[in-house]
C-alpha positions in Angstrom: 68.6 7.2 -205.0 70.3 4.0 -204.5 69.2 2.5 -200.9 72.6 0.5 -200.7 74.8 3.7 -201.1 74.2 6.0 -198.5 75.8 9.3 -200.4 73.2 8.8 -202.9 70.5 9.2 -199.8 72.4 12.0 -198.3 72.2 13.6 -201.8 68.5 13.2 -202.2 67.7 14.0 -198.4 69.5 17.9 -199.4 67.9 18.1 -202.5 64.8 17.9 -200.5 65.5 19.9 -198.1 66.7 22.7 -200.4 63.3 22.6 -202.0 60.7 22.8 -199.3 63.0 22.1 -195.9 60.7 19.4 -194.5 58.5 16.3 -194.6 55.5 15.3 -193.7 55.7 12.1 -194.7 58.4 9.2 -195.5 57.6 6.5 -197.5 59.5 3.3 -198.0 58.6 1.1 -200.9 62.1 -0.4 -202.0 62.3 -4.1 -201.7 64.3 -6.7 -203.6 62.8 -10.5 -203.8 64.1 -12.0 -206.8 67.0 -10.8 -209.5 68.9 -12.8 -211.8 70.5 -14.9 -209.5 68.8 -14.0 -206.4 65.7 -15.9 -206.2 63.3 -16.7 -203.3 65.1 -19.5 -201.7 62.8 -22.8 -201.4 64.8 -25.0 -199.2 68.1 -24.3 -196.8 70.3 -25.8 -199.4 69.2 -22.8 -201.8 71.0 -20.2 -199.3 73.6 -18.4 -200.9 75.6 -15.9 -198.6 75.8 -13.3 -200.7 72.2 -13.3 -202.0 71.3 -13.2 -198.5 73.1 -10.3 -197.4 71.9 -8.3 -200.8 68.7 -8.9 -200.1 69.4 -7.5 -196.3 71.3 -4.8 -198.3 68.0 -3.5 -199.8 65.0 -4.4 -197.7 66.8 -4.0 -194.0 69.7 -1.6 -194.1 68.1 0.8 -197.1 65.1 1.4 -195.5 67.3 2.1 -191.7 69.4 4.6 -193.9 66.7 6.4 -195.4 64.6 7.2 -192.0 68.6 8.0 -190.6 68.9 10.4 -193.7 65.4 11.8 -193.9 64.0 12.4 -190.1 65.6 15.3 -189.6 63.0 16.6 -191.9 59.8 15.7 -189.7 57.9 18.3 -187.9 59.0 18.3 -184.4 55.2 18.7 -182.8 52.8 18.0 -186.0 51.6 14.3 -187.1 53.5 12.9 -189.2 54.4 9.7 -190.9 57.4 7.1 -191.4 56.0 4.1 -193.6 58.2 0.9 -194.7 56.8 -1.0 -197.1 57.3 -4.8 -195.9 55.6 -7.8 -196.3 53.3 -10.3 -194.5 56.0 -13.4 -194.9 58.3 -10.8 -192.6 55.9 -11.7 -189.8 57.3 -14.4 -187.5 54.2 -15.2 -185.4 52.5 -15.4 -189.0 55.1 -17.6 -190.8 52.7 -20.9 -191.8 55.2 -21.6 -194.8 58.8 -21.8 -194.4 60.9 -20.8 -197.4 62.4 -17.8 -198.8 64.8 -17.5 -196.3 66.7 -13.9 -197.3 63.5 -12.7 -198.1 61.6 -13.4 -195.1 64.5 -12.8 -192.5 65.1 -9.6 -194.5 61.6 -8.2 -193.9 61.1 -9.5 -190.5 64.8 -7.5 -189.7 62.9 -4.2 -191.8 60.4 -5.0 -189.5 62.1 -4.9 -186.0 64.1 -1.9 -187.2 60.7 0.3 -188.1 59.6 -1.1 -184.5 63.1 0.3 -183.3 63.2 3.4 -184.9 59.6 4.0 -184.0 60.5 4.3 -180.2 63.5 6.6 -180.8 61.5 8.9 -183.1 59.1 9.3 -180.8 61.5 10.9 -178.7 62.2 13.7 -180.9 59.0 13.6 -183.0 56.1 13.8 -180.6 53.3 12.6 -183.1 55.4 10.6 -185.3 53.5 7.2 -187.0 56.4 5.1 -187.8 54.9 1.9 -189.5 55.4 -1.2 -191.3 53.1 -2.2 -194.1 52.0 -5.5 -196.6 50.4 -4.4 -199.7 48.8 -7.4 -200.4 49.8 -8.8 -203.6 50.6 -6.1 -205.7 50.7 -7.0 -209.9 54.3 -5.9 -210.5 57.5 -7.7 -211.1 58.6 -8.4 -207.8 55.1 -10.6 -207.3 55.3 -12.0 -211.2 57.0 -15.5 -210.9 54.8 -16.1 -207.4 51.1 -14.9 -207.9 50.0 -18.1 -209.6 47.7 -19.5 -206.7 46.6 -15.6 -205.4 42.7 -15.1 -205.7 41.8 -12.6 -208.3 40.1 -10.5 -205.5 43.2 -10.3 -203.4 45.8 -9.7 -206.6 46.2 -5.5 -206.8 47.3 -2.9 -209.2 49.7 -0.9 -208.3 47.3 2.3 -208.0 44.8 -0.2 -206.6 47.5 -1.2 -203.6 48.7 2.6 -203.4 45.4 3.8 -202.6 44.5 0.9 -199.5 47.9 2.2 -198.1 47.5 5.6 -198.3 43.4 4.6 -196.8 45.6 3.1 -193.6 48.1 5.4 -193.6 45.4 8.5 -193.5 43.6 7.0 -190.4 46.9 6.3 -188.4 46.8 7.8 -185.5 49.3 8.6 -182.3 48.9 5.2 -180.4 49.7 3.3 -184.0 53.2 3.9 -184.1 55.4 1.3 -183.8 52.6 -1.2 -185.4 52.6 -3.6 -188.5 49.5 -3.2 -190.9 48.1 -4.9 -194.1 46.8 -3.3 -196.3 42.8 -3.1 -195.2 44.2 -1.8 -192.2 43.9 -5.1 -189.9 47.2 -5.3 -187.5 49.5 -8.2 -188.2 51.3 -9.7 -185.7 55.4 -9.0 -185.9 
């Protein structure tokens, strides 16, 4: 599916639900840093409008569309789980840096959305876990141009980063929804 075009969502949501009718579990891992043009934005006079609004495109809006799409495929009454992959620069009360303005604004929107769509879900969903989550810093080709100071201990493989998420998202439980986590499972401030 393609997060910016919601039919393509839509499509995907049906196709699911024609196969097994519900989920258990919704997991968001799109996210958009860096792509030919669009690069992480070092100072204010790197903003370009309409980088910033594709990168809120993909990391705020797609993720909103896909829970909007897919939660009507949650168990009413049994746990389960709404996950959005974000990132710890999307924190605001953890923001030491500056920089990478789309980027950073983008994933802190992400994560006041999953915050948002935690409380309605719980509405409807009575032991929904609607998260956000950092994967650390995960050895793919979002991370490539930027992973040149990360410590070799706290760089990840994919599978490596797959399996401390699925570790936190395992031991959720009812009180952790609405909640920001990294990757060992520590809270992060929003």
């Amino acid at each position: 599916m393609d997060v910016e075009r919601a039919e393509t969502i839509q499509t995907a949501i049906d196709h699911i639900q024609q196969k097994s009718g519900q989920l258990e579990w919704i997991i968001n891992t799109v996210g958009l840093l860096h792509e030919g043009e669009i690069q992480p934005e070092r100072r204010l006079a790197d903003v370009d409008p309409s980088n910033v609004l594709r990168v809120f495109a993909v990391n705020s809006v797609g993720p909103l569309l896909l829970v909007r799409y897919a939660a009507e495929l949650l168990p009413r009454q049994a746990p389960c789980v709404v996950a959005n992959l974000s990132a710890r620069v999307g924190s605001i009360g953890d923001n030491r840096l500056g920089g990478w303005y789309s980027y950073r604004a983008s994933k802190a929107a992400q994560n006041m959305l999953t915050k948002t769509m935690s409380i309605e879900l719980r509405r409807r969903y009575k032991r929904v876990r609607c998260v956000a989550l950092h994967p650390g810093t995960v050895a793919t080709e979002l991370s490539a141009p930027f992973r040149g100071g990360v410590a070799k201990d706290k760089l990840f493989d994919a599978e490596t980063s797959a399996r401390h998420l699925m570790n936190v998202l395992e031991n959720l439980n009812d009180e952790d929804n609405g909640k920001f986590f990294a990757w060992d499972g520590q809270e992060i401030p929003w």
